[in-house]
N, C-alpha and C positions, 0 to 999 in steps of 0.2 A: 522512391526518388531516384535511385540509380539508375532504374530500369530507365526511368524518363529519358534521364540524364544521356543512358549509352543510344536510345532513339533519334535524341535531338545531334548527338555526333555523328552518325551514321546518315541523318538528314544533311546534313553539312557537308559532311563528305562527298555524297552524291552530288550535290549542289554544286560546291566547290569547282569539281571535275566537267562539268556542263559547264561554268562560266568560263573554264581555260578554254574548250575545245571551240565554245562560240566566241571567244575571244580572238583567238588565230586565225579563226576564220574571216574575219573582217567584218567591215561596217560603217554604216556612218559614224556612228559612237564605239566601235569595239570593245572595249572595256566596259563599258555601262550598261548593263543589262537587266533585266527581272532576276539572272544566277548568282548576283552580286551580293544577294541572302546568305549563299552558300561561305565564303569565307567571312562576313557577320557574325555567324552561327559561332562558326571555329573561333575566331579570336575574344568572342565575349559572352556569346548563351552559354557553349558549352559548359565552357571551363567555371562558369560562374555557379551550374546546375549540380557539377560536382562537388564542389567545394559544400554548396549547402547539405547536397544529399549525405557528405561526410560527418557533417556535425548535430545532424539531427537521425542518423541511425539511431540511436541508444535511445531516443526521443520517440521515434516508432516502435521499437522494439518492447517499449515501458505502454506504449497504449496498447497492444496487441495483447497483454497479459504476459509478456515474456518479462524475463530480465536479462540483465547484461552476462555476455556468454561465460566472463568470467567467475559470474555468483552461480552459476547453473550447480544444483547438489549441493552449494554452502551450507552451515548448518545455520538456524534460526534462531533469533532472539525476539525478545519485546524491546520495541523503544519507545521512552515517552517522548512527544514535542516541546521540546524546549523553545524555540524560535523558530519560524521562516521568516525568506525574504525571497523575492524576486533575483532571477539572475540576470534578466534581460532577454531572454531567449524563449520565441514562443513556437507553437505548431497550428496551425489551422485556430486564430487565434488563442488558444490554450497555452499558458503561460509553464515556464519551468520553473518550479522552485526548488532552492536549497533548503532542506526539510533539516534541524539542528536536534539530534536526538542523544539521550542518554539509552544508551541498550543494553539491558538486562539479563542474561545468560541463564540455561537451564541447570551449568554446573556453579552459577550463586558471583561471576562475575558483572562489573558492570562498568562501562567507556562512552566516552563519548564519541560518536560519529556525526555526517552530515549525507544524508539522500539526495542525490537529486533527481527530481521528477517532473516530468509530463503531469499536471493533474486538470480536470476541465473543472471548468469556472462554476460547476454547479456541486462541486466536491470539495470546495474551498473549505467546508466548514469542517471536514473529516481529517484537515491536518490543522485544528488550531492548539495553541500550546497547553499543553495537560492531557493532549488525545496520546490513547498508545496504537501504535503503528508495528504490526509484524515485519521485521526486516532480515534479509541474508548478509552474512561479515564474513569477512576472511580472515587470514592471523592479521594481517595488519593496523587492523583495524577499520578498513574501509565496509560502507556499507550499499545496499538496496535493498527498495521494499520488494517483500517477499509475495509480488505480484499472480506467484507461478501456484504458489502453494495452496494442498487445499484444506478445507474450513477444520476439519477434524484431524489435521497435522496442528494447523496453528491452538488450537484448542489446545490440543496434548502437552504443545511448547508453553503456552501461558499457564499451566498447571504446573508444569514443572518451574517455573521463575517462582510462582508464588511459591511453593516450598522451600525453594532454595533462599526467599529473602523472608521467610517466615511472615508470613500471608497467610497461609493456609497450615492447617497440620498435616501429620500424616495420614489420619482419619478421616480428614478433609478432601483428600488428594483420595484417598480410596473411593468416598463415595462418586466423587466427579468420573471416576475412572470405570467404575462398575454396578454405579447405582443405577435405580429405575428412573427412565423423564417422567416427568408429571409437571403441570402446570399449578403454580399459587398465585393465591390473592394476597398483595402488601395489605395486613388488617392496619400495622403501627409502625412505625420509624420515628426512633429518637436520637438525635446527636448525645452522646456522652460526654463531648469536650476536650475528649481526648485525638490526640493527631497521631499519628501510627505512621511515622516511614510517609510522610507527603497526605495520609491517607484518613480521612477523617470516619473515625471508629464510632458504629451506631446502634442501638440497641432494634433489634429489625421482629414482628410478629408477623408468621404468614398461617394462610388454611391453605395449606396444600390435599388436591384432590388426586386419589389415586385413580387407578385402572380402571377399578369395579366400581368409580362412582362417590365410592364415598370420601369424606374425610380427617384430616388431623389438623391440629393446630400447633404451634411450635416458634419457641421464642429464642433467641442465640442471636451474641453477639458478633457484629462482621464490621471488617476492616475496609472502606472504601473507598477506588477513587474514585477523584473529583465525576469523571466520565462514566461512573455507573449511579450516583446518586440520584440524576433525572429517571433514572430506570426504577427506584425503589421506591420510588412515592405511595404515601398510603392509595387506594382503587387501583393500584397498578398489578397488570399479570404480568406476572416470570415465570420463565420457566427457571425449574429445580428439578436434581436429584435426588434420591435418596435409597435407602438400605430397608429393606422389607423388613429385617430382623432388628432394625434398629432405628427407629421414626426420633431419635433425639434431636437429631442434629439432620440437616442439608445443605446441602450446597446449590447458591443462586447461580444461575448460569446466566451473564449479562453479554449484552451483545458485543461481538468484537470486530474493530474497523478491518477491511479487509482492499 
């Protein structure tokens, strides 16, 4: 947009400078000519091309997969959506929202902040409230989604919240960290009734297939949110981890918004 911006001044300019010299020059009309664009430009496209291209930087820089220069290297948390709302302000009609999150820390803090984002109208549904959103913070507490970052960072960082707000154990966090992938079959899911930190605790049966083909069966209870329970339906594949020396226990690997 600036580039536009510094084109259409530089048009002007020339312009401009052609309407004075045919202006002195004389005429029937002197002053009135086709170069009359030229101070137009100046006193209203330009300045007007700027102003926008000022407040929709951060706007671009959020669709390109960038973020704002100030988050660049921030460290990363989880946030869940508590609310959006519109700000008013769109790009190529794509709307900006104030994305309202609570965000959750790998060393077990957790604050509230607000995003705001560039998001296209066919992703609407990847910020509604209860989705978690990877985002970068500063000390202040400001944030951004963590647009830059990639899949097996934010994996790393969502392993570590769940430990830290006891989600996961430590056993839990080893296998995610070093176990083998393998794909399972949800055989059973049951609600317990019990609610865990937002998170409704359910008793889950999978047949997880290994390597070689064959398989195991394996029953353990898991803490879930609202945003991964669509994913554990009984016919449903996941993928999981697990430990070759120790098929007790796995870890579901559910998909994360990105």
């Amino acid at each position: 947009m600036k580039t536009i911006a510094w084109v259409v001044l530089l048009i002007g300019v020339a312009c401009t400078a052609m309407y004075v010299v045919t202006g002195l020059q004389g005429g029937e009309v002197p002053w009135v000519n086709g170069w009359m664009a030229g101070p137009i430009v100046l006193l209203f496209a330009a300045p007007t091309l700027f102003s926008v291209a000022g407040k929709l930087g951060d706007g671009f820089a959020a669709l390109r997969g960038a973020v704002p220069k100030a988050f660049e290297g921030a460290p990363i948390g989880m946030g869940t959506v508590m609310s959006v709302a519109r700000t008013g302000l769109s790009v190529n009609d794509q709307p900006q929202l104030a994305i309202h999150l609570r965000v959750d820390t790998a060393d077990g803090r957790s604050f509230a902040g607000t995003a705001r984002q560039i998001v296209d109208l066919t992703d609407l549904g990847a910020v509604q409230p209860g989705a978690m959103l990877p985002v970068r913070y500063l000390p202040d507490g400001s944030v951004a989604l963590a647009t830059d970052a990639a899949r097996e960072e934010l994996q790393a960082v969502l392993n570590r919240v769940q430990l830290a707000k006891g989600h996961i154990t430590p056993k839990q966090l080893q296998i995610a960290e070093h176990g083998l992938d393998a794909s399972a079959v949800v055989l059973a899911m049951a609600p317990t009734g019990e609610i865990r930190d937002g998170r409704s605790v359910a008793t889950v049966t999978l047949r997880v297939t290994r390597a070689d083909r064959t398989m195991f069966d394996v029953t353990q209870q898991k803490a879930l949110p609202p945003s991964a329970v669509p994913q554990v339906q009984p016919g449903s594949v996941v993928r999981v981890k697990y430990l070759p020396h120790d098929e007790s226990e796995v870890a579901i690997v559910t998909a994360l918004s990105h």
